[in-house]
N, C-alpha and C positions, 0 to 999 in steps of 0.2 A: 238173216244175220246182217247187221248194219254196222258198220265201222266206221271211225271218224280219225283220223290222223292227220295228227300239225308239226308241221316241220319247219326249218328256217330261223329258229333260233340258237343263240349262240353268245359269246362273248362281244359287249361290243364300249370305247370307250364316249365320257358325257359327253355329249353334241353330236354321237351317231344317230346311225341310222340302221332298220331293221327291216324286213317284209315277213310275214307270216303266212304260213298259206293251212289250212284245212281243210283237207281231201274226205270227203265223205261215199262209201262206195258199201254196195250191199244191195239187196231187193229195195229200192226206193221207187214210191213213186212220186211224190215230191219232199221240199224242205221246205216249211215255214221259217219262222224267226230263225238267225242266229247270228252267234253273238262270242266274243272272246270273253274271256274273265281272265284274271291273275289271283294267284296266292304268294305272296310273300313269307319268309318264315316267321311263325308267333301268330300271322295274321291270320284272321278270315278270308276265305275267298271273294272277293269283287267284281263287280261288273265292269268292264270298260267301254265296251262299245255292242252294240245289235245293230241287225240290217233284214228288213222283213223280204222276202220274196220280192217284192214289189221297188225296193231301194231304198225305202224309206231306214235312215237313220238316228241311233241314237246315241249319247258320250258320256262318259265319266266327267265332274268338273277337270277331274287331271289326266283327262286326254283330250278335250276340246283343245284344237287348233294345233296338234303335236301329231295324234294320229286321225285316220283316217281307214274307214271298213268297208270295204267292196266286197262283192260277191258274184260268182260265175253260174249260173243256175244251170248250165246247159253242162258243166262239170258239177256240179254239187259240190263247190268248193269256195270256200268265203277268205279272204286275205286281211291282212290289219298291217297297215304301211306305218312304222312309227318312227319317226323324228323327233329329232332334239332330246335325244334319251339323256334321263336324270338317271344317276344310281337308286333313286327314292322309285324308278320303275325297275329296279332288279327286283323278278319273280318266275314263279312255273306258269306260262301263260296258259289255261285250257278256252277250246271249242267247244260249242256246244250248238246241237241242232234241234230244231222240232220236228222231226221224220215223218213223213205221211208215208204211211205202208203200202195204201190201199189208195183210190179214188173216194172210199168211202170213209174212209179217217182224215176228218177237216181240223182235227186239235194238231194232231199230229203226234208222238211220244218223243221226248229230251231224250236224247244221247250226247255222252261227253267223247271229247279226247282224250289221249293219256297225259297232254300236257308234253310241254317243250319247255325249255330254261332260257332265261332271257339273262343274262347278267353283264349292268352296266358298270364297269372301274375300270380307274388308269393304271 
């Protein structure tokens, strides 16, 4: 049973600031990629940022240079530090992991979070 849980969101007003954190806990043996997404309402789900195992990074055009996605591997826990919040980033932010069960499962299997609410106004 693997769970994924993000916490740290909240109300915040334009030109705040956020931390996000994503606890992942369950039979792991490791986490490949992972990565926040948001969904807005009306909208599709989007990708904002990944961070593979290794550190390697990647952004949204409209999170380059605002957020920034670290990750704790020794916690199995990934964070997204976001500044300079636009109300145009109000959404349910979700986690998602690539879970290695086993030693022997190198893809790994996606699990999400239940998502957290972000919302930016004055």
């Amino acid at each position: 049973q693997v769970q994924l849980v993000e916490s740290g969101g909240g109300l915040v007003q334009p030109g705040g600031s956020l931390r996000l954190s994503c606890a992942a806990s369950g039979s792991i043996f490791s986490i490949n990629t992972m990565g926040w997404y948001r969904q807005a309402p009306g909208k599709q789900r989007e990708l904002v940022a990944t961070i593979t195992s290794g550190g390697s990074t990647t952004y949204a055009d409209s999170a380059k240079g605002r957020f920034t996605i670290s990750r704790d591997n020794a916690k199995n826990t990934v964070y997204l530090q976001m500044r300079s919040l636009k109300p145009e980033d109000t959404a349910v932010y979700y986690c998602k992991g690539a879970v290695r069960l086993t030693r022997f499962d190198f893809r790994g299997i996606d699990y999400w979070g239940q998502g957290t609410q972000v919302t930016v106004s004055s």
